[in-house]
C-alpha angles and dihedrals in degrees: 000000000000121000096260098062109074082051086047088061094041095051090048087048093051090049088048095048089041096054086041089069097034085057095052090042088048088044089056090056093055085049086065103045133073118255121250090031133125087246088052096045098046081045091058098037081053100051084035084061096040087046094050089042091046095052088045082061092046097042086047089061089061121100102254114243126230108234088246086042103049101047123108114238106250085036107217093007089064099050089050089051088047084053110048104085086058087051096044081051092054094046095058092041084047094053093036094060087041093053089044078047096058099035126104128237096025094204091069082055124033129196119226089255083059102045080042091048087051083057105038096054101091119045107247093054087045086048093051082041097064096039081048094060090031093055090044099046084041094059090035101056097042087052091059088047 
């Protein structure tokens, strides 16, 4: 281990607290705005923005993989099979907002927008609601890194 590199980790701790905050504090700021607005739209692209450049910190703290080190045995079968509990996730959250769809009344069988419009509505559970997609883009998109 050379000397930079324990700088190197701080420095990328410190990146990764400071946009953190910056994506709770820009979280804040969607939970105060109307959806389908210019002010909630300029609010998203920018957490969109602070999210992408937070998983690029955390995927930089990774070890890099060779090209032959870093693929699965099997190739493209063993990342399916990786991926099948999330599809089998969407699957059931797919046909669960077509049956709510379908269903009548709606009130007897909410879809999730709905569950998640009973709780966005005021501003504390919107707020929760976008730290809640930010942290979980965040750490999905630094693991497929």
């Amino acid at each position: 281990m050379d000397d930079t590199q324990p700088s190197t980790v701080g420095r990328r701790r410190r990146l990764t607290a400071v946009l953190g905050i910056a994506g709770l504090v820009g979280a804040m700021a969607v939970s105060g705005t109307h959806p389908f607005t210019l002010p909630a739209d300029l609010a998203v692209g920018t957490l969109i923005g602070a999210a992408w450049m937070l998983a690029a910190v955390r995927a930089a703290d990774r070890p890099a993989r060779s090209a032959t080190a870093g693929a699965a045995p099997g190739g493209v079968g063993a990342r399916l099979r990786g991926a099948a509990p999330w599809l089998g996730v969407a699957a059931v959250v797919v046909a669960w907002e077509l049956f709510c769809y379908l269903s009548a009344p709606r009130g007897a069988h909410p879809t999730l927008s709905s569950m998640a419009d009973a709780v966005d509505r005021w501003r504390a559970g919107k707020f929760v609601l976008c730290s809640v997609w930010l942290a979980l883009g965040g750490s999905l998109t630094a693991r497929r890194r």
